[in-house]
N, C-alpha and C positions, 0 to 999 in steps of 0.2 A: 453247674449241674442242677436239676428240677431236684427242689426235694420234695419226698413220697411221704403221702400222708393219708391214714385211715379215718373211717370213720366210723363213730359209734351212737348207732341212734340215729335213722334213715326217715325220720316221721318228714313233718311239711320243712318245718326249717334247716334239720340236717340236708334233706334234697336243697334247700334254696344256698346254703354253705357250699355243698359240690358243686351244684352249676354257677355260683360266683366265679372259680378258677376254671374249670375244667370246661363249660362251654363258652357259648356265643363268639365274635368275629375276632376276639383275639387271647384267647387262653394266655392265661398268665405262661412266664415264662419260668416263673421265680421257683413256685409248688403248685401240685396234682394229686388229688385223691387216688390212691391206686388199689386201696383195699378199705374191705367193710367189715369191721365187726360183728357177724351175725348169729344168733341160732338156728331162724328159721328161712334162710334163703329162699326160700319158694314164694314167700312174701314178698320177697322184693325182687323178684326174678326183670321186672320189666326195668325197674328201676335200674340195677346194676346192669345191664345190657346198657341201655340208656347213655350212660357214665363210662362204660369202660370199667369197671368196677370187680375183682376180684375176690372173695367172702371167704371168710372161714372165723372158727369161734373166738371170743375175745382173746380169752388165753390163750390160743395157738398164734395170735397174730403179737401176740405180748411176749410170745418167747421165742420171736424169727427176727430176720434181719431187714425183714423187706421194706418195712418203713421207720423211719426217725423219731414221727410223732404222730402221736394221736390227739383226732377235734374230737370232744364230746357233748353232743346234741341229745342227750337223755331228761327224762324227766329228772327236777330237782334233787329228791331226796339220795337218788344216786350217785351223783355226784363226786363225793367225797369220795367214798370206797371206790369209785371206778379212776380217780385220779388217785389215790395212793396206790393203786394196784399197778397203776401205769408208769405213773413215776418210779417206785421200786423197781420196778422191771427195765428201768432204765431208759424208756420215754421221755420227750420234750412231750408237754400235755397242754394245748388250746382249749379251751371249757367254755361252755356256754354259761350266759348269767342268770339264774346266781351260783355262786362258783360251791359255796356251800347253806348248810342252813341256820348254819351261825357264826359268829366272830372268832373262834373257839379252832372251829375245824379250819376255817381258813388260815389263820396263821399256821396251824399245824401243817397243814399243805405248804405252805411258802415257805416255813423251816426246812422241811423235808426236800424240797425243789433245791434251797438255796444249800442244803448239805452234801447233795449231789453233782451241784454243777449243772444243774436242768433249766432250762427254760419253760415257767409256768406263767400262762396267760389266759384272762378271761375277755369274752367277745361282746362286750359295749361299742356296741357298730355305732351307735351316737356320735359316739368321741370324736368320730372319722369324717366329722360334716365340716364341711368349710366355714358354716357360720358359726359353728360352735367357735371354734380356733379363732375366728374375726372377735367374737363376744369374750374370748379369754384376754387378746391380745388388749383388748377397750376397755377390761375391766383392773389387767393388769399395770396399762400406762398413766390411770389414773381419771380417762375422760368421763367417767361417771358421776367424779366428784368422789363422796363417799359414800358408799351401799349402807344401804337404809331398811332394806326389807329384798327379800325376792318369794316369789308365788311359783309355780308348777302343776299343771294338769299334764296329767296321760291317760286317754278312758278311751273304750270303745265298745261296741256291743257283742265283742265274744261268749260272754255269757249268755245271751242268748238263747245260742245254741248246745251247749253244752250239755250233755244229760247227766244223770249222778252216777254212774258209773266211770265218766272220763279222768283220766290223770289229773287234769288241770281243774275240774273241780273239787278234788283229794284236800283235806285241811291238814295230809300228810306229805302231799308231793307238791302243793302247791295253797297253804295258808296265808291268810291274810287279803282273800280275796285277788282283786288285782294288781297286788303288792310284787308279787315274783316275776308277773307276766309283764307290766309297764310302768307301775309306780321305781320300781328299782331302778328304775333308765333313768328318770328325772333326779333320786340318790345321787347316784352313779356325774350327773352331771353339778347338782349341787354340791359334791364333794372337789371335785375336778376345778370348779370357778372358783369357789369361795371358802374352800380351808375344810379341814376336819369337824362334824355335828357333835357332841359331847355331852345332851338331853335331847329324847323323843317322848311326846307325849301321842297317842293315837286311838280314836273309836273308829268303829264299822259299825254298816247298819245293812240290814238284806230289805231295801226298800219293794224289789218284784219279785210277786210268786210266781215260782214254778223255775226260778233260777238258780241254781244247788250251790251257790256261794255268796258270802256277802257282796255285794253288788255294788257297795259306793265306801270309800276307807278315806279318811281322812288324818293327816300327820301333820304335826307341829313339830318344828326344829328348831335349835338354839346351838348354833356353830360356836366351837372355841373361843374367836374375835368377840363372840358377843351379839352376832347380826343375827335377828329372826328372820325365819320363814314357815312356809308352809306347802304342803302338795297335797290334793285328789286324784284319788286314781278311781274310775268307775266302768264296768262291765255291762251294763245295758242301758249305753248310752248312745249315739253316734260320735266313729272317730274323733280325738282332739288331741295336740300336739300344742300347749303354752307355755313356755316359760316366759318370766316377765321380771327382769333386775330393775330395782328402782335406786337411782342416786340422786345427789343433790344438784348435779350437774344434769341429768338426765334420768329417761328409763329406756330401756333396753326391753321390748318383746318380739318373742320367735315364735310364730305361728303353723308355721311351715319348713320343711328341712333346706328350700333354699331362699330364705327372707329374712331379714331384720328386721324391723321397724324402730324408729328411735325417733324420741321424743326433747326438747332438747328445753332447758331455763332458759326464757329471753330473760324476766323481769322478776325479781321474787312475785308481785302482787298479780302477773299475767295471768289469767286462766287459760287464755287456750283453747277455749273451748274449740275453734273453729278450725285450730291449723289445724293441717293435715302431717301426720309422721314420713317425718325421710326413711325412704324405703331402700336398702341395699340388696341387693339381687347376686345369688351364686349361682355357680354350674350345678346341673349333676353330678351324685356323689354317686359309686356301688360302693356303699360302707362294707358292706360283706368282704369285697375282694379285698379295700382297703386295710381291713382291720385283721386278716388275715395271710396278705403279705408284708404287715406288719410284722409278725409269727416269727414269717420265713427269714425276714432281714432279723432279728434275735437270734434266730436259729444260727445263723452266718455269722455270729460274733458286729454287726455291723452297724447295730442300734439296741438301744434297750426298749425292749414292747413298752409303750406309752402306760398303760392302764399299772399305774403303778401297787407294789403290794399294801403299802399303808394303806393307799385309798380302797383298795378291794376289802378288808377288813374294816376298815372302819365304816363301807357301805352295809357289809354285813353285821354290822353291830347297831347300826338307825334301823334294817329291815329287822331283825331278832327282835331287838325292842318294842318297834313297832308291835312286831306279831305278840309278842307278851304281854302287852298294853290291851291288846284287843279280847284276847283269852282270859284276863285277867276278871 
């Protein structure tokens, strides 16, 4: 049987969330959005025609039977409140990342889930790429040698656009620059590879006027094991997507969501200049659908949602930091 799922927070990516399942040539079979959370339906009139999509207010749809669970696609600072609202009311709750705005409230979320018997999930559509899993499984069998360092960029020119009235330029709904919007992805996957961060150092700088957030952040990490790193995230840039594992055996860079590149030790004294990196090639991914009928196998007692709770608090305790390092 499809399980029925609402949604909250119809902006660009709550629509890219529903058309994951519910369109193109093969609708999942697994979950369907069936209802929206709204106030002002008339906003999203085209939208919910579009979808198939039934509306009515949060709380009305929080204390019906019509769906299981609810996605929530709102801006950040909402978050928390709109997931203990959901949870108490006895909702399985999907969240978008970041799940809260600090280490603090997210445990409190995953208490409260796990004292209910709920299934609570946040939507790191990263996780869901075939070369991430190839890059886990390489760094877990040991062919790395031993990691030495790893690096991270996620930037692009959203800020740009932005005017200072938008959500996402808010240092309430969205501080730290581009820490919430993609630096948290590259977190999220540093956590996931290479163990628990346990010190964050971090500045920002608003390198261009006329763009109402700092526009270039820079973070320093020092993982439990002891391994540094580092990530940039920047807002008026063009796109970039790198992470880069360096071992003794190898380094390991991802430029793109279906590529590897690896680099490999012939000789300690080899430079290298000249090879060229083995390239390994994946499919297409729709991490969206992935990481969402993730959800739905949770929901079915049939798997445990990947993106586990230690790792989601201890991401939101690198991105707090961070943001407190830079306010500071």
């Amino acid at each position: 049987m499809t399980i029925s799922l609402a949604i909250l927070g119809l902006g660009t990516w709550g629509q890219r969330l529903v058309a994951a399942v519910n369109t193109g040539p093969r609708p999942s079979g697994l979950i369907r959005f069936t209802h929206a959370g709204l106030r002002d339906p008339a906003k999203y009139a085209t939208v919910l025609r579009k979808y198939g999509l039934a509306h009515c207010a949060f709380e009305d749809l929080l204390g019906g039977d019509d769906v299981e669970a609810v996605v929530i696609a709102t801006p950040h600072s909402q978050h928390f409140a709109q997931c203990k609202q959901a949870l108490l009311a006895g909702k399985h709750v999907f969240c978008e990342k970041p799940l809260t705005m600090t280490s603090g409230q997210a445990r409190e979320l995953y208490e409260l889930a796990d004292r209910l018997g709920l299934v609570l999930a946040v939507g790191f559509n990263r996780r869901f790429l075939p070369a991430i899993a190839h890059l886990k499984r390489m760094i877990d069998e040991g062919e790395l040698g031993t990691v030495i360092n790893v690096e991270g960029n996620f930037s692009g020119a959203f800020g740009l656009s932005y005017s200072s009235d938008a959500w996402r330029a808010s240092d309430t709904d969205a501080p730290g620059g581009g820490l919430t919007a993609m630096g948290i992805h590259v977190i999220d996957i540093f956590v996931h590879l290479l163990g628990p961060i346990e010190s964050v150092q971090a500045q920002a700088f608003r390198r261009v006027e006329g763009v109402p957030i700092d526009d270039t952040v820079n973070v320093v990490v020092r993982f439990a094991s002891g391994l540094p790193g580092y990530l940039t995230t920047m807002m008026a840039t063009p796109w970039i997507w790198r992470l880069q594992i360096f071992g003794t055996e190898a380094w390991v860079q991802m430029r793109s969501d279906r590529a590897l590149e690896v680099q490999w030790v012939v000789e300690a004294n080899d430079r290298y200049l000249d090879r060229v990196p083995e390239v390994i090639s994946f499919p297409p991914c729709d991490t969206e659908r992935e990481e969402l009928e993730a959800f739905g196998r949770a929901l079915r007692g049939e798997e445990r949602f990947p993106v586990e709770a230690h790792q989601v608090i201890n991401g939101a305790f690198v991105m707090d930091s961070a943001i407190g390092a830079i306010r500071w």
